[in-house]
N, C-alpha and C positions, 0 to 999 in steps of 0.2 A: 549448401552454403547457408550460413544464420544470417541474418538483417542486420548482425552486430561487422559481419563482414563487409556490408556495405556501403555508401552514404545514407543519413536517413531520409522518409521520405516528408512531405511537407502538407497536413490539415489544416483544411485555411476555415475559419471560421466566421461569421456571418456580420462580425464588425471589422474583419480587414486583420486580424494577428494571426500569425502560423501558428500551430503549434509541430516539431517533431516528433517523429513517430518512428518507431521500428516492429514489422511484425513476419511472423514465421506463421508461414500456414499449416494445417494438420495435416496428415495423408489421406487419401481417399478413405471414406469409410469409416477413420475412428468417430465412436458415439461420446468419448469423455468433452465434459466441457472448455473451455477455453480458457488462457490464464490470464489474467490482465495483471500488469505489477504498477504501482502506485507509489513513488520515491517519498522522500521527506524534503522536510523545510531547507532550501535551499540546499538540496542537492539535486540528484537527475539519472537519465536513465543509462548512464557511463557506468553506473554503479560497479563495483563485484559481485552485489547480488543479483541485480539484471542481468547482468552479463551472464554467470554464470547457471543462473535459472535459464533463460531464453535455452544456451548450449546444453543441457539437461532436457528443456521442453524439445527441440526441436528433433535431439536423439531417440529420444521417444514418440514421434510422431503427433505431440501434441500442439494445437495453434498455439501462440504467445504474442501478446503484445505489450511493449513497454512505450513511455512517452515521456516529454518532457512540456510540466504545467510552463502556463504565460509567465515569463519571466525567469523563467528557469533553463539553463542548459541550452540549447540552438535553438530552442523558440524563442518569439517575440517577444517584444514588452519588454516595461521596467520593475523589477523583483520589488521595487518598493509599492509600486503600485496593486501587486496582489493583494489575494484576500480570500478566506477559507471560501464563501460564496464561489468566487472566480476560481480556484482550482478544482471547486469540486463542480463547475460546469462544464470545466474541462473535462474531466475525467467522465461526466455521463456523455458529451457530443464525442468521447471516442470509442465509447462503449457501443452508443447507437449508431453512429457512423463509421466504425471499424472492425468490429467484436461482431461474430454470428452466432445465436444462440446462446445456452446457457453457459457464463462464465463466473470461475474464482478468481476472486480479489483477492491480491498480495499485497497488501498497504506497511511499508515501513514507518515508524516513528508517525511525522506528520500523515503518513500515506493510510497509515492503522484509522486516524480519523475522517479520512475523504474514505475509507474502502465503508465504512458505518455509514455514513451518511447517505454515500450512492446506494449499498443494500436498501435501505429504505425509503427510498428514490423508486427504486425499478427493483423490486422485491422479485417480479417474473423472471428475471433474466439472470439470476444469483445464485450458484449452486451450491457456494460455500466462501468461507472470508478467515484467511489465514493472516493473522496481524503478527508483525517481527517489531518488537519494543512498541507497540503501539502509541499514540500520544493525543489521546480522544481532550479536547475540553482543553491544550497545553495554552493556547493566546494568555484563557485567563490564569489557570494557578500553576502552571510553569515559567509563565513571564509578566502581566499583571499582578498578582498574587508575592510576585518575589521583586519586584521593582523596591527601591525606594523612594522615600517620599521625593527626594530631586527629581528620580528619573522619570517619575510623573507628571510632576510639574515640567520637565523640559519637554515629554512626550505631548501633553496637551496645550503646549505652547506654540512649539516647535512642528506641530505633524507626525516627525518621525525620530527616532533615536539610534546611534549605531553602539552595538553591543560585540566586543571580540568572542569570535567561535575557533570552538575544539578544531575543526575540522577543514577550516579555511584560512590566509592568510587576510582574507578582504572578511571585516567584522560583519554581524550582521544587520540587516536595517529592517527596524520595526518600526511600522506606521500605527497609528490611535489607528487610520482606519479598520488596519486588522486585528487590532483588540474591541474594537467595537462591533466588528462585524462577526467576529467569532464568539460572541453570545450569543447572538444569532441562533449557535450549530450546538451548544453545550448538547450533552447527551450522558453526562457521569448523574445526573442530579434526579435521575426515574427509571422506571422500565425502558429497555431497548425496543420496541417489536421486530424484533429480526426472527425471522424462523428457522434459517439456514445452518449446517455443520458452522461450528467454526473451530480454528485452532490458532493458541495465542500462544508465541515463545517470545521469553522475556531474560534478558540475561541480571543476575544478581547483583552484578557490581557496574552497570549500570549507572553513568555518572549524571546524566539527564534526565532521563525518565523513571520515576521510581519502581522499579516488580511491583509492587503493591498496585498501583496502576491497572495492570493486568487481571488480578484476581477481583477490582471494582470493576473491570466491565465485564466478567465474567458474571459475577454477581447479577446485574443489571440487565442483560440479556435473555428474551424472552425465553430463547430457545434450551431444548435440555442437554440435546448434542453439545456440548464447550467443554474443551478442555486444554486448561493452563500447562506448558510446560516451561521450569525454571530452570535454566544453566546457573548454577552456584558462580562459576568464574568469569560466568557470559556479561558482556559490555554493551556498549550502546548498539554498534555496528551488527553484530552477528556475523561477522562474514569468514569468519575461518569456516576449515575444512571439515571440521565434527558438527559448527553450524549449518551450513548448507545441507547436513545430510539428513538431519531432523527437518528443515526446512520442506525439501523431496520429498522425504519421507508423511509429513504434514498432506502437500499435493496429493501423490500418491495416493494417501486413504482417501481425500474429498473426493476425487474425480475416480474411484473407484467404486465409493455409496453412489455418483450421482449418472455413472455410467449405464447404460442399457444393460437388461440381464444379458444377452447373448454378452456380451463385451464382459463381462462379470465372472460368466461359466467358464469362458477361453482364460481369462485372464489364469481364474483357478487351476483350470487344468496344465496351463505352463505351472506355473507355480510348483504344483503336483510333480510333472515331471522332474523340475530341476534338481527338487527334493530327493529324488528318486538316483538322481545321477551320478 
């Protein structure tokens, strides 16, 4: 049975907020590392692609953890009151307090910028960081950058502003403090130091975040392992069925460079077989 079948369970954190949690443990003995998935800006880990990663990871024997940040989805808090800071200490207190050993980070859109962040955070514990539409640096030049002159002024008047989104009925609410705090995290503006695989799939028509996005933090990345893949007709979400299979398929290669050679040599020799059959 997946964690998706169940109620989730509840991290309670050191100032009193829960956060939500779902996780599927590996089977005895696999050496691949663990996946952690890391949603976007006011979404959560209900997702299609959590969901259907987790059923994917847990078919194959591998751990999986998905969550949902403060103010998001059946955790605590008020969604206004987050802040890139705040979800990406979320996102390491569930690493360090739920996650064993080495794991890849699955960051969607917002999520592509906390899985950056936490790499170089806790660079020991990282085996690799697959971003789907990544959105590294968006507070400023996806949404400060594209304001206008009103909406700044009512932003730094007012605290916070609500903006109608694609994806929800209820607009969304941006606080100055998460434009001010997400300078804080920029990371498009130099060298990355990440050393880890990574893989970044970006869809082209994309109504949010621009492809071009992708090939800058491709650019900016210390490491040599990176490689961009473009869906021409791919959109913001990714979550169809020819998505998720690149997505797997993404997995699949990191946690097979970062698996032990015995786990490396079996893997091949199935492989081998099937070929064979």
């Amino acid at each position: 049975m997946t964690s998706s079948e169940s109620a989730p369970a509840i991290f309670r954190r050191p100032d009193g907020s829960n956060l939500a949690y779902c996780r599927s443990p590996a089977i005895a003995g696999d050496g691949r590392p663990g996946i952690v998935f890391l949603s976007g800006f006011a979404s959560d880990m209900t997702g299609t692609k959590a969901t259907a990663l987790e059923a994917w990871a847990c078919g194959r024997g591998q751990a999986m953890l998905r969550f949902d940040y403060f103010g998001h989805g059946q955790s605590s808090g008020a969604f206004r009151n987050g802040t890139i800071s705040r979800w990406l200490d979320d996102a390491l207190a569930v690493i360090d307090g739920l996650a064993s050993g080495p794991q890849i980070l699955v960051g969607s859109s917002m999520g592509g910028w906390i899985m950056l962040l936490a790499a170089l955070a806790r660079p020991a514990r990282i085996a690799g960081l697959v971003g789907i539409a990544a959105a590294p640096d968006f507070t400023e030049e996806l949404m400060w950058m594209r304001m206008t002159s009103a909406q700044r002024q009512a932003l730094t008047r007012e605290g916070v502003i609500r903006e109608p989104s694609n994806y929800s009925d209820s607009p969304y609410e941006i606080s100055r403090a998460l434009i001010e705090d997400g300078r804080r995290h920029l990371v498009l503006g130099g060298r990355i130091d990440i050393g880890c695989p990574v893989r970044l799939l970006h869809g082209m028509a994309d109504p949010d975040v621009p492809w071009q996005t992708s090939v800058r933090l491709a650019e900016q990345l210390a490491t040599d392992d990176v490689a961009v893949t473009l869906m021409k007709d791919g959109d913001h979400r990714l979550s169809r069925d020819e998505d998720l299979r690149r997505l797997f398929a993404a997995i699949d290669e990191l946690s097979t460079k970062a698996a032990p050679a015995s786990r490396r040599d079996s893997s091949d020799m199935s492989a081998a077989l099937r070929d064979l059959a």
